[in-house]
SEKELUM-569621 format. One record per residue (C-alpha): residue in three letters; residue number from 0; x, y, z. Coordinates in steps of 0.5 Angstrom, whole numbers, m for minus. Layout:
// residues N
{type = ALA seq = NUM px = X py = Y pz = Z} .
...
//
This chain:
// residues 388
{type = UNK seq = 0 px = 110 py = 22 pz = m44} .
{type = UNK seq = 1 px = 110 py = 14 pz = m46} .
{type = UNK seq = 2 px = 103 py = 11 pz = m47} .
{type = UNK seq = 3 px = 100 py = 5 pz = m48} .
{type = UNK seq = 4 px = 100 py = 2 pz = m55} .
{type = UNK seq = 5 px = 94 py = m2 pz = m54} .
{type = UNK seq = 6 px = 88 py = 3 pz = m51} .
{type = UNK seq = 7 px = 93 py = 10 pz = m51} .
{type = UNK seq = 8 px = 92 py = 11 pz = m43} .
{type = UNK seq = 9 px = 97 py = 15 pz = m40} .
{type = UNK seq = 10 px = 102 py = 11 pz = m36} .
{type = UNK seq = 11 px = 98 py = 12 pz = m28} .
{type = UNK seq = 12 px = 101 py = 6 pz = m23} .
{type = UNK seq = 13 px = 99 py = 0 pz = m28} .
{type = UNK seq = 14 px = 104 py = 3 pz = m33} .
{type = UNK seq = 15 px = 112 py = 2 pz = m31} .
{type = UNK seq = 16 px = 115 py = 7 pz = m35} .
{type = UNK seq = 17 px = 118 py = 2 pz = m42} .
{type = UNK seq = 18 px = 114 py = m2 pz = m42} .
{type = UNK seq = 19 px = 107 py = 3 pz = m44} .
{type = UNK seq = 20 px = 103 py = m5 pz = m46} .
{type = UNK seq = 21 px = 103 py = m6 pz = m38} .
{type = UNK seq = 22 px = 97 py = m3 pz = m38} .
{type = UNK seq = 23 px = 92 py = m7 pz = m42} .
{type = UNK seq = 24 px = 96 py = m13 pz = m41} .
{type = UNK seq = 25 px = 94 py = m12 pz = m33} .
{type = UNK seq = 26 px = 87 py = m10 pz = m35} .
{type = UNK seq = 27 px = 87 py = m17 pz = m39} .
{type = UNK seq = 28 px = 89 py = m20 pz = m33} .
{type = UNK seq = 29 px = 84 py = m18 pz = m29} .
{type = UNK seq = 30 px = 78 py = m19 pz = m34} .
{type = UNK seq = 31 px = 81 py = m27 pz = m34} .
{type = UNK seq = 32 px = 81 py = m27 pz = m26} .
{type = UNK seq = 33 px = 74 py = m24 pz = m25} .
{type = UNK seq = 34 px = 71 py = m29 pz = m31} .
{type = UNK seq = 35 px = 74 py = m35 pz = m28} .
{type = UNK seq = 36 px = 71 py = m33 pz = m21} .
{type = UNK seq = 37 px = 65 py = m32 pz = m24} .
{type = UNK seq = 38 px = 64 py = m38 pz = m27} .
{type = UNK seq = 39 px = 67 py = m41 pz = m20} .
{type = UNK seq = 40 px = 61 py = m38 pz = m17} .
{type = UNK seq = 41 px = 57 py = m41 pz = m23} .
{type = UNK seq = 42 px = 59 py = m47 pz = m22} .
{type = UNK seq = 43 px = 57 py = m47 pz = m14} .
{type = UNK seq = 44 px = 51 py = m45 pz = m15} .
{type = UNK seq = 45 px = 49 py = m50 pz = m19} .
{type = UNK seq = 46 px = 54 py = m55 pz = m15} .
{type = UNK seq = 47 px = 50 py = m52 pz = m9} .
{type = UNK seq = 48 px = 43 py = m54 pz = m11} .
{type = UNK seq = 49 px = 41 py = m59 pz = m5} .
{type = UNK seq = 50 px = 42 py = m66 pz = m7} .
{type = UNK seq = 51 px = 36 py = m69 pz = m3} .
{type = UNK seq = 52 px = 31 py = m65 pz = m6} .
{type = UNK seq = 53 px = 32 py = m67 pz = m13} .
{type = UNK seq = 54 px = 34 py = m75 pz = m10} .
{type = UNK seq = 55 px = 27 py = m79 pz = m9} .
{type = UNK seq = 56 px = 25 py = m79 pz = 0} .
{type = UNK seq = 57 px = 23 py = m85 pz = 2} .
{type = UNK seq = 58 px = 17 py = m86 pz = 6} .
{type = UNK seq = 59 px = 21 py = m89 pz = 12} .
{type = UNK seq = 60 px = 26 py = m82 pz = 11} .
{type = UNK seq = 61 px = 20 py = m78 pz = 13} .
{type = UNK seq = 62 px = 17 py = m83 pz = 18} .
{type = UNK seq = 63 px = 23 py = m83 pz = 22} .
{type = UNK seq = 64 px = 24 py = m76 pz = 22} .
{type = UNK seq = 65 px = 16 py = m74 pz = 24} .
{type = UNK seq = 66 px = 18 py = m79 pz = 30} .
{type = UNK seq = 67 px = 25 py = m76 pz = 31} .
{type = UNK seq = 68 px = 21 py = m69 pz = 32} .
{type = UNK seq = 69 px = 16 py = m72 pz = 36} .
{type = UNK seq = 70 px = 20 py = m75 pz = 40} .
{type = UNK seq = 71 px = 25 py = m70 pz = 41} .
{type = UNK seq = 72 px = 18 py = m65 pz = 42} .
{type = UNK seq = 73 px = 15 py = m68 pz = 47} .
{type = UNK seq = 74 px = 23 py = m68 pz = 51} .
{type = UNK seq = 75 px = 24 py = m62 pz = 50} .
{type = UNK seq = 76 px = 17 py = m59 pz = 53} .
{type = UNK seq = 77 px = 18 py = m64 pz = 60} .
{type = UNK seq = 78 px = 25 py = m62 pz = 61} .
{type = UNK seq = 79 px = 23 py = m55 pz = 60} .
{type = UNK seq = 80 px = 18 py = m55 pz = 65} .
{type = UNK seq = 81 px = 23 py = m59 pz = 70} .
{type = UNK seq = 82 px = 28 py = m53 pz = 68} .
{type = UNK seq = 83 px = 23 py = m47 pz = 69} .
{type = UNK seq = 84 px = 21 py = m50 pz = 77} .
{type = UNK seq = 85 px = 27 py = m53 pz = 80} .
{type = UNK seq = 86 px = 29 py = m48 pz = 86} .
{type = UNK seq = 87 px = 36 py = m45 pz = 84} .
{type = UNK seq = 88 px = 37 py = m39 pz = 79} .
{type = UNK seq = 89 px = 32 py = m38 pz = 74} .
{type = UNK seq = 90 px = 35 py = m36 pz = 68} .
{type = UNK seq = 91 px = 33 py = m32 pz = 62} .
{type = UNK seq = 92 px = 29 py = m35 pz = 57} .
{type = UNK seq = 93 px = 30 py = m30 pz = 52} .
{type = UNK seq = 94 px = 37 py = m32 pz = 52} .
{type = UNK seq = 95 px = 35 py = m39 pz = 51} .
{type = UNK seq = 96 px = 32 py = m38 pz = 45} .
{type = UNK seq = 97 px = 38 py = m33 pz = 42} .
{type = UNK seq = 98 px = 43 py = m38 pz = 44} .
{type = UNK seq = 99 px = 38 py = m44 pz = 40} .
{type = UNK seq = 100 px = 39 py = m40 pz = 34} .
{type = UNK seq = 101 px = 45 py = m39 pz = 34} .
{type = UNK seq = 102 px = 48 py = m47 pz = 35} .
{type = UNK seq = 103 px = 42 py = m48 pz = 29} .
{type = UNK seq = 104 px = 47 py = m43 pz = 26} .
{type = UNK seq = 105 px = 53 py = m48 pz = 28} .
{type = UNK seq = 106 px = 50 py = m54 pz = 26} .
{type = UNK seq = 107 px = 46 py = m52 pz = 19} .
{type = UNK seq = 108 px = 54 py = m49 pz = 18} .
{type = UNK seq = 109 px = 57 py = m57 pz = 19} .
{type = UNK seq = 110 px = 51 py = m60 pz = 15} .
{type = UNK seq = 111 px = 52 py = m56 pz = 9} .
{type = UNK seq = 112 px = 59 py = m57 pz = 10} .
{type = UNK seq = 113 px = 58 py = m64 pz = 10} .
{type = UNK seq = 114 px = 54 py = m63 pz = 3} .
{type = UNK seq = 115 px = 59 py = m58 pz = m1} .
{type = UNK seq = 116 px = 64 py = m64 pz = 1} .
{type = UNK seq = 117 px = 70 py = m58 pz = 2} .
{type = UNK seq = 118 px = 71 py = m52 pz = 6} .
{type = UNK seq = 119 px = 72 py = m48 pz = m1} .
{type = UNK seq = 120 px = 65 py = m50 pz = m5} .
{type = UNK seq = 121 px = 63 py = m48 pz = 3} .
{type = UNK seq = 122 px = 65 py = m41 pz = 2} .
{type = UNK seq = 123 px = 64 py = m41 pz = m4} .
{type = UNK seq = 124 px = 57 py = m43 pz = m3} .
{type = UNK seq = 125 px = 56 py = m38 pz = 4} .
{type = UNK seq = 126 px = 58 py = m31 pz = 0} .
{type = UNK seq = 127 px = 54 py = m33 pz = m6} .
{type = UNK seq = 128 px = 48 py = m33 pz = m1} .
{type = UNK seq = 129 px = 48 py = m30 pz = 4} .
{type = UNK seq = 130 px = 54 py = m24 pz = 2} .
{type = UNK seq = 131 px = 51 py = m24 pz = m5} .
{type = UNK seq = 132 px = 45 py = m24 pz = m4} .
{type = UNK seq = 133 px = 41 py = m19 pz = 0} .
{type = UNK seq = 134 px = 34 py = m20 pz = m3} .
{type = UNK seq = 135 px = 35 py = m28 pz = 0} .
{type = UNK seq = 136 px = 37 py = m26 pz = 7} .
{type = UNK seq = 137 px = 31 py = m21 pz = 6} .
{type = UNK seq = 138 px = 25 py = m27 pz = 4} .
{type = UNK seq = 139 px = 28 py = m32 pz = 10} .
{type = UNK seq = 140 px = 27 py = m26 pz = 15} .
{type = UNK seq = 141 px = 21 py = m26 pz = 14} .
{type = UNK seq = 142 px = 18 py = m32 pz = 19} .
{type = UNK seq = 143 px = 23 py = m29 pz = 24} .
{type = UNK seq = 144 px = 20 py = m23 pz = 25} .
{type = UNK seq = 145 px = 13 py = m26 pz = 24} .
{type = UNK seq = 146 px = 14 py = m32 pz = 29} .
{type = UNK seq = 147 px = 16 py = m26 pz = 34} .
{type = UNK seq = 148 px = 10 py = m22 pz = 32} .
{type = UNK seq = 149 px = 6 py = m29 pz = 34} .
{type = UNK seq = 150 px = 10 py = m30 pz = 41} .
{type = UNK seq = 151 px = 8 py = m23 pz = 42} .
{type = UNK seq = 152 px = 1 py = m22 pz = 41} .
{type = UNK seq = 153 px = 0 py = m29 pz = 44} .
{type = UNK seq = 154 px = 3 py = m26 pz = 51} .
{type = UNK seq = 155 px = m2 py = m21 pz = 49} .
{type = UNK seq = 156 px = m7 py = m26 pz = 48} .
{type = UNK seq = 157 px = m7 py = m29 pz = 55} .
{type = UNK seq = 158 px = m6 py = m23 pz = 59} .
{type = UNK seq = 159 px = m13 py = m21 pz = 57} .
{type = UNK seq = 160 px = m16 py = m28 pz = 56} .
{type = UNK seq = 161 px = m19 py = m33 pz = 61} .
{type = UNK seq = 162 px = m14 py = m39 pz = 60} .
{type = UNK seq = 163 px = m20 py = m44 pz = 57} .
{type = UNK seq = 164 px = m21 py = m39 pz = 53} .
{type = UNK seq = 165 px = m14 py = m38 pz = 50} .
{type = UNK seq = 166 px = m13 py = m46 pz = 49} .
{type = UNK seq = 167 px = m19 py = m47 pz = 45} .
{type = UNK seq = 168 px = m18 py = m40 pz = 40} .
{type = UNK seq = 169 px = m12 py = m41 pz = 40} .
{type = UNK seq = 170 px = m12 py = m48 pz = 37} .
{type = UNK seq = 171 px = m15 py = m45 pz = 32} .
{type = UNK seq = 172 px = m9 py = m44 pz = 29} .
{type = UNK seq = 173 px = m8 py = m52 pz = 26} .
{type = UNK seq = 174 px = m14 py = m51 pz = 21} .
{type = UNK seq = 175 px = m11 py = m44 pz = 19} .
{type = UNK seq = 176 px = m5 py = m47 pz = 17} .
{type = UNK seq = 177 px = m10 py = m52 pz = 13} .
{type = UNK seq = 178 px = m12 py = m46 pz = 10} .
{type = UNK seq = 179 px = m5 py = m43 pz = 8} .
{type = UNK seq = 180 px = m3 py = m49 pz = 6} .
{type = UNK seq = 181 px = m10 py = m49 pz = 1} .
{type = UNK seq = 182 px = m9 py = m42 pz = m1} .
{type = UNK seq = 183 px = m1 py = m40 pz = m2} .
{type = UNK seq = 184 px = 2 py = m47 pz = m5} .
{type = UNK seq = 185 px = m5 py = m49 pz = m9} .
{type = UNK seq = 186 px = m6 py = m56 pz = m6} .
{type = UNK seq = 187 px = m13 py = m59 pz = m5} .
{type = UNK seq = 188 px = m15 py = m62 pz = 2} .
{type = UNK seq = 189 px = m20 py = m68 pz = 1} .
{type = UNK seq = 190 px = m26 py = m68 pz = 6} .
{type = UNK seq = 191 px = m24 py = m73 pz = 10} .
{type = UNK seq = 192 px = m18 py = m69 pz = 11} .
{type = UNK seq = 193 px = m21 py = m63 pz = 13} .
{type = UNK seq = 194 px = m25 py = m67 pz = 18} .
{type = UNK seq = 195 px = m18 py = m70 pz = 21} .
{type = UNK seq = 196 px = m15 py = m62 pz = 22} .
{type = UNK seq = 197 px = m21 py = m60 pz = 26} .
{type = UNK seq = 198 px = m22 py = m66 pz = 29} .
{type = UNK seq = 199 px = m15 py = m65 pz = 31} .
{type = UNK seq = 200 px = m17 py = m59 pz = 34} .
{type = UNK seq = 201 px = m21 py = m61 pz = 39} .
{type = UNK seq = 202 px = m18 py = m66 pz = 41} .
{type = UNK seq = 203 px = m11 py = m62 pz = 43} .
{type = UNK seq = 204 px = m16 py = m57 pz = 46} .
{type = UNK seq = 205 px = m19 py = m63 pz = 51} .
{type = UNK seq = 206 px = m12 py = m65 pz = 52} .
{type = UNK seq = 207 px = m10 py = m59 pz = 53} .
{type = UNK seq = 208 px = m16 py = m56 pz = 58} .
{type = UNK seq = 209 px = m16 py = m54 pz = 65} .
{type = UNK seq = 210 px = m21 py = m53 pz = 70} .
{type = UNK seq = 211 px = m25 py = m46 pz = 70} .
{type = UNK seq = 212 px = m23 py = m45 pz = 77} .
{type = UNK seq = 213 px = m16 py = m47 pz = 76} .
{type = UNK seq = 214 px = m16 py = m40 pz = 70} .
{type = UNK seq = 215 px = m18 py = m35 pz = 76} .
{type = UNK seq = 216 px = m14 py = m28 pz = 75} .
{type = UNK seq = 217 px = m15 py = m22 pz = 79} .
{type = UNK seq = 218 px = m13 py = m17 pz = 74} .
{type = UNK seq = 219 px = m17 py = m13 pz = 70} .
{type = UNK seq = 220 px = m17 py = m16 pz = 62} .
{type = UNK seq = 221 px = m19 py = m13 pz = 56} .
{type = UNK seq = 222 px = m23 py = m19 pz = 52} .
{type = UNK seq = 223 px = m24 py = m15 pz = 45} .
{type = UNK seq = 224 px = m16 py = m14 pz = 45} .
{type = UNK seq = 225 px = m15 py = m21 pz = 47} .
{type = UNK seq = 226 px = m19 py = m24 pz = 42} .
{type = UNK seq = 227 px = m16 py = m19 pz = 37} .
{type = UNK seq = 228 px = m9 py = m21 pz = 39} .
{type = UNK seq = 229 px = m11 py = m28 pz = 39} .
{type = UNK seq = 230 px = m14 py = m28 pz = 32} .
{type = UNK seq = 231 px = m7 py = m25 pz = 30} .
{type = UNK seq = 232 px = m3 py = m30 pz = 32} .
{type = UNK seq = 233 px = m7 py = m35 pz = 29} .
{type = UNK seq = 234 px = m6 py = m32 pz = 23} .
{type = UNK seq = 235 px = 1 py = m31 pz = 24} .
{type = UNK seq = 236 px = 2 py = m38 pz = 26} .
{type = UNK seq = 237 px = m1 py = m41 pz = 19} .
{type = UNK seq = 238 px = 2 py = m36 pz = 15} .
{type = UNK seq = 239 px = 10 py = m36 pz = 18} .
{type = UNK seq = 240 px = 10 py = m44 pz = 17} .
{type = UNK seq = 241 px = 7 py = m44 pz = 10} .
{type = UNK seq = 242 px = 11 py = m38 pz = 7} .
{type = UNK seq = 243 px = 17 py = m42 pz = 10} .
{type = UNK seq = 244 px = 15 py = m48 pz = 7} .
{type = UNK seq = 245 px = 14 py = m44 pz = 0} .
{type = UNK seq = 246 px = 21 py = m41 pz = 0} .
{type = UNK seq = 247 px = 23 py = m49 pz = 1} .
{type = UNK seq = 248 px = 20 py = m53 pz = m4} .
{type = UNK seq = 249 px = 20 py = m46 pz = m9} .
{type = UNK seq = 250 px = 28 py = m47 pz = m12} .
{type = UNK seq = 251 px = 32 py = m52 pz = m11} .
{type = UNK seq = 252 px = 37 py = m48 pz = m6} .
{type = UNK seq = 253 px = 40 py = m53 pz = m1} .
{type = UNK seq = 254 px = 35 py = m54 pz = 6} .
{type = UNK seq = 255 px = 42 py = m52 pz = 9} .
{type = UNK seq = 256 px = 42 py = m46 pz = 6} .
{type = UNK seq = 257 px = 36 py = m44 pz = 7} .
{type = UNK seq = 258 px = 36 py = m45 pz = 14} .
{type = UNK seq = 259 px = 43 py = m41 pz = 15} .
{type = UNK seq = 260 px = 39 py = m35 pz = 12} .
{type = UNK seq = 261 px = 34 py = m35 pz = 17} .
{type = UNK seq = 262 px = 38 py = m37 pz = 23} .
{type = UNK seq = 263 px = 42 py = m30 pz = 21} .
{type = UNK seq = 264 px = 36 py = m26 pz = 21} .
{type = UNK seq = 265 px = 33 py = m31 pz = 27} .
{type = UNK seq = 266 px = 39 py = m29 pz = 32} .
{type = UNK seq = 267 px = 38 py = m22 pz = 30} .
{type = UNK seq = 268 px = 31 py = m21 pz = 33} .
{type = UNK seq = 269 px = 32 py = m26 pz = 38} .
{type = UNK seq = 270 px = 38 py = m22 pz = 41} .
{type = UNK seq = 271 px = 33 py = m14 pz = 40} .
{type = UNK seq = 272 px = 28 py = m19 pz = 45} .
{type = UNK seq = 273 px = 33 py = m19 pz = 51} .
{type = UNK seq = 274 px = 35 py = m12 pz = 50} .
{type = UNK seq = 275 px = 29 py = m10 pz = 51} .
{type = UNK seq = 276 px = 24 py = m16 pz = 55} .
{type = UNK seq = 277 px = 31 py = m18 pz = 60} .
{type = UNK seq = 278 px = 35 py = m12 pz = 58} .
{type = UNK seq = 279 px = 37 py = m9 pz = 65} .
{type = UNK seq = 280 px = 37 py = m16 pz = 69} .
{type = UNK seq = 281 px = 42 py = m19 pz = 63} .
{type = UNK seq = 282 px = 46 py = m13 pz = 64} .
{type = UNK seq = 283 px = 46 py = m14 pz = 72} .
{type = UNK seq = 284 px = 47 py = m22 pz = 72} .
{type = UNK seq = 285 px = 50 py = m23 pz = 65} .
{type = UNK seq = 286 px = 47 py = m27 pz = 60} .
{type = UNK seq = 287 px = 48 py = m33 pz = 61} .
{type = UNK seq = 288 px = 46 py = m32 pz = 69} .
{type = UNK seq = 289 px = 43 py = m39 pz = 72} .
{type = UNK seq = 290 px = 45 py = m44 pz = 67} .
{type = UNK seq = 291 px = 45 py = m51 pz = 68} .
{type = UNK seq = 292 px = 47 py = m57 pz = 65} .
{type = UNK seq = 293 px = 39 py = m58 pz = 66} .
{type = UNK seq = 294 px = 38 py = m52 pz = 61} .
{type = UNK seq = 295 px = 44 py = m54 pz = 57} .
{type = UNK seq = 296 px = 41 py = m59 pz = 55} .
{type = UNK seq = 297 px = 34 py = m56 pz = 53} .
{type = UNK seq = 298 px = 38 py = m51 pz = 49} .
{type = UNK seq = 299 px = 41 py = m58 pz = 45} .
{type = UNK seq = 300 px = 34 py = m61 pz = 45} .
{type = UNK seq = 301 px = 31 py = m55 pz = 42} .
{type = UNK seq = 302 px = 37 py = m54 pz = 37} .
{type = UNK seq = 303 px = 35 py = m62 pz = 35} .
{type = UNK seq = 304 px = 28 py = m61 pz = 34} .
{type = UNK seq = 305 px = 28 py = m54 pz = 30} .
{type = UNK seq = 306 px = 33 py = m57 pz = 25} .
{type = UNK seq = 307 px = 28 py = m64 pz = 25} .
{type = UNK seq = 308 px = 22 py = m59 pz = 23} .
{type = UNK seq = 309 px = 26 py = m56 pz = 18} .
{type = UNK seq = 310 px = 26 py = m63 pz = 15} .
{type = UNK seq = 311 px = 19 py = m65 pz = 16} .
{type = UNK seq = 312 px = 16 py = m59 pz = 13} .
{type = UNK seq = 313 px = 21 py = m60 pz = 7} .
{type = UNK seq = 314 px = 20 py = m66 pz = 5} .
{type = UNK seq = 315 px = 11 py = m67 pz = 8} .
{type = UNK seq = 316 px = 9 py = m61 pz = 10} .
{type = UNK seq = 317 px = 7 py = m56 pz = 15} .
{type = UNK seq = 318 px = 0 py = m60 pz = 17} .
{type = UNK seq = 319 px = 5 py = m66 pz = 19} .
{type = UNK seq = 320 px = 7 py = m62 pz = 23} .
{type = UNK seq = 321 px = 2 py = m60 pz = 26} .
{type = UNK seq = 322 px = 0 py = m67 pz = 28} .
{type = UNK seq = 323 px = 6 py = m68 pz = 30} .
{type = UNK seq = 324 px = 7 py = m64 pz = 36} .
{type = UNK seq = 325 px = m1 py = m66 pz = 37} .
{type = UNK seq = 326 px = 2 py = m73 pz = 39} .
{type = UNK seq = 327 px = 8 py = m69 pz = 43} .
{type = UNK seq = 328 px = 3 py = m65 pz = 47} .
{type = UNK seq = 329 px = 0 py = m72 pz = 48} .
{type = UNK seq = 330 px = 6 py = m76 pz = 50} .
{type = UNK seq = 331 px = 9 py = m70 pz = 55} .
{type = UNK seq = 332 px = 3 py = m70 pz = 58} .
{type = UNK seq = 333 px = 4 py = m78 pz = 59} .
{type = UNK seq = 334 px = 11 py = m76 pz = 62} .
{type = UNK seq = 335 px = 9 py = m71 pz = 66} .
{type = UNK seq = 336 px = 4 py = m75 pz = 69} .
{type = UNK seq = 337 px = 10 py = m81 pz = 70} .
{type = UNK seq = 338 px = 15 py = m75 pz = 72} .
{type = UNK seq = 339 px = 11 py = m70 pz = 75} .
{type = UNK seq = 340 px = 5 py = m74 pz = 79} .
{type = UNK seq = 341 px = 0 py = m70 pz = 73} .
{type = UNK seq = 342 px = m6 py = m74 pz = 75} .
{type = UNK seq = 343 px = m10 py = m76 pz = 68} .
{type = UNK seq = 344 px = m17 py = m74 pz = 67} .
{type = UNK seq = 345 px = m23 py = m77 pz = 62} .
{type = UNK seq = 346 px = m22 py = m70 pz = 59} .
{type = UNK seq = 347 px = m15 py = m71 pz = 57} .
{type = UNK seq = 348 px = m17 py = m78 pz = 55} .
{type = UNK seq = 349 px = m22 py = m76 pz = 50} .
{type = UNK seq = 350 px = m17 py = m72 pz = 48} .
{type = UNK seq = 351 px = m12 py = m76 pz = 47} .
{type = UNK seq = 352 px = m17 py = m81 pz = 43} .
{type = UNK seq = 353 px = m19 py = m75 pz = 38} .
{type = UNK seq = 354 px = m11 py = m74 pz = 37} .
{type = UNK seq = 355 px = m9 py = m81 pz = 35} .
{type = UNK seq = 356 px = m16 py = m82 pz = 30} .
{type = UNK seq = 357 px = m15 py = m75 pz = 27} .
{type = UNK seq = 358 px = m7 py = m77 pz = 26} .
{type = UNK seq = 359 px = m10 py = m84 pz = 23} .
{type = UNK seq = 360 px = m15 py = m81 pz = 18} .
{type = UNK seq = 361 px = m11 py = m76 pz = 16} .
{type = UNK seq = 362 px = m6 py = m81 pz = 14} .
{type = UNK seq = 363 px = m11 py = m86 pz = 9} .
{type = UNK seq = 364 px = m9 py = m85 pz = 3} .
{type = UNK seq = 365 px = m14 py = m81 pz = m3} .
{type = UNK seq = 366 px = m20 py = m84 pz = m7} .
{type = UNK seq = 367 px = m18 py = m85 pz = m14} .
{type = UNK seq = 368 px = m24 py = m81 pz = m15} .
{type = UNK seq = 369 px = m24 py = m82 pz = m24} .
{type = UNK seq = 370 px = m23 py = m90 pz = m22} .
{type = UNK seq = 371 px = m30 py = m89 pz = m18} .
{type = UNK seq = 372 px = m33 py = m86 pz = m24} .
{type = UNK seq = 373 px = m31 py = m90 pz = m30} .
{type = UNK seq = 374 px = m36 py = m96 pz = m30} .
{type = UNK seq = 375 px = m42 py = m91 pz = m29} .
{type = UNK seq = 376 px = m39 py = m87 pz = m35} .
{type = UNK seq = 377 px = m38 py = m93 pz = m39} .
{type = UNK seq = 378 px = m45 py = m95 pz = m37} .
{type = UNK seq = 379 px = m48 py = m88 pz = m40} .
{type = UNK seq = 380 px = m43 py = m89 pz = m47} .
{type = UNK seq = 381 px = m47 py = m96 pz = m47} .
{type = UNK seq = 382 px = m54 py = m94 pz = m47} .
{type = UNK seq = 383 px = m53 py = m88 pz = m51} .
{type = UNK seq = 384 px = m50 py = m93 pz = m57} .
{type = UNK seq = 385 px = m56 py = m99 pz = m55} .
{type = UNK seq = 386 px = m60 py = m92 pz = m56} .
{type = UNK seq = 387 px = m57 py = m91 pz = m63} .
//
């Protein structure tokens, strides 16, 4: 029986009969190809290393996105309100969200195509990360599932809670954040800005508050599990952003990238939320039962503002962020009034106030402690040497 010369294997399928070499010389082959796909991946890896986090963001950069994402905040929250009272066919909001996930997917698909320059450094760069990568994709579906857990214990929350009683403890969130901030990336807050985060607090709380007898229900509460459930979404609220603010800022992987892993893992639990909050009515109706080009267009806008806020929290932080959907509570306020007939009240006027002057404070730049006590260390080292 012919063998091979080189390794002394028996002639199995690699080896033709009369030429025993075969079979080394395949495995050679394969070994060749496998250390240039590895290399390959090497390369994209270290290609796919986002470009804008290592170049230098400009001040206006971040200024423009912060507007963009108020902007498009504060439209989205009054489009939504015009979709959820017009008197046609209502549809299923929990589709809604599910299909933002999914165009978030698209569009962050076409911004890192866009960045890898060819649709094969994007494949490349998709299976390395997302099909090689299970450990990644596990981290990213984190905020999905913790966001989820936050949506609902804050359906829980206000189902037992007297709704002034929601706004104001469920604000509590903005300082949670602060404090994530502090303790899971090690960044210090000065007091002035502390002052400007509970500041904030109470102002989107003013802003946000309605009349006791407006809040009546008529259905049996359970206060403890309301507050219970309130303190875990506050929790959830602060830990989710600042966790995703963290995987951002932690390595040099594309934001793009990023955000196509937690979209995946996003779209995964949104779509578990329609089966099992509008499972029959989606089965009856359809999925896409009553929609407009109304509803389209508060799709596009939500798919617009998670993007931007990926942004914001990349290159800011998530306290920014904070601020900026105070300001878009603030200005959809104003447009429902314009859209609505809202009427305004002194309540939402101090609020409003307390929101742009905690933005404001927030905004002033550090003190330079060290310079401040540098002449009265100089003056203490010149009476020592006068003593001397």
């Amino acid at each position: 029986m012919t063998v091979c010369r080189l390794c002394g294997a028996l002639p199995l399928l690699l080896c033709i009969p009369g030429t025993p070499a075969l079979h080394c010389s395949f495995i050679r082959h394969v070994a060749v190809r496998l250390k240039k796909k590895k290399t390959i991946f090497r390369k994209v890896k270290k290609e796919n290393k986002s470009t804008m986090a290592n170049e230098p963001v400009s001040l206006f950069f971040k200024l423009y996105c912060l507007t963009v994402m108020t902007l498009v905040a504060a439209t989205y929250t009054v489009a939504l309100r015009f979709t959820r009272t017009v008197s046609s066919d209502l549809y299923f909001s929990t589709t809604a969200v599910c299909v933002t996930e999914v165009i978030k997917l698209v569009l962050s698909l076409g911004m890192l195509a866009k960045e890898s320059g060819n649709l094969s450094k994007l494949r490349m760069s998709i299976v390395q990360h997302v099909f090689r990568s299970p450990k990644e994709l596990l981290q990213l579906s984190v905020p999905s599932v913790v966001y989820a857990i936050q949506n609902n214990m804050a359906f829980v929350a206000l189902s037992n809670l007297d709704a002034a009683v929601y706004q104001v403890t469920y604000q509590l969130k903005i300082p949670c954040t602060a404090l994530c901030t502090v303790l899971m990336l090690n960044r210090s807050l000065n007091r002035l800005q502390w002052f400007s985060v509970f500041l904030l607090c109470g102002g989107v709380t003013l802003v946000q508050w309605k009349p006791a007898e407006a809040t009546k229900v008529q259905v049996e509460q359970n206060p403890l599990l309301g507050f219970l459930a309130i303190a875990v979404a506050v929790l959830c609220s602060g830990f989710a952003g600042v966790y995703f603010e963290k995987v951002l800022k932690s390595s040099d992987t594309s934001l793009w990238v990023r955000n196509i892993q937690m979209y995946l893992s996003g779209i995964a639990v949104t779509l578990a939320g329609v089966f099992i909050s509008d499972g029959s009515g989606v089965l009856r109706k359809g999925f896409f039962y009553g929609y407009t080009p109304w509803v389209c267009f508060v799709i596009l806008l939500a798919s617009m503002g998670g993007l931007y806020t990926s942004v914001v929290v990349k290159y800011t932080d998530n306290i920014m962020k904070g601020f900026s959907a105070a300001a878009a509570i603030v200005l959809s306020t104003v447009a429902s009034v314009l859209l609505f007939g809202l009427q305004i009240t002194a309540t939402f006027a101090s609020g409003a106030i307390l929101v742009c002057i905690s933005i404001y404070m927030y905004g002033l730049p550090k003190q330079d402690t060290s310079k401040l006590a540098r002449p009265e260390q100089d003056r203490e080292a010149t009476q020592k040497l006068l003593a001397v």
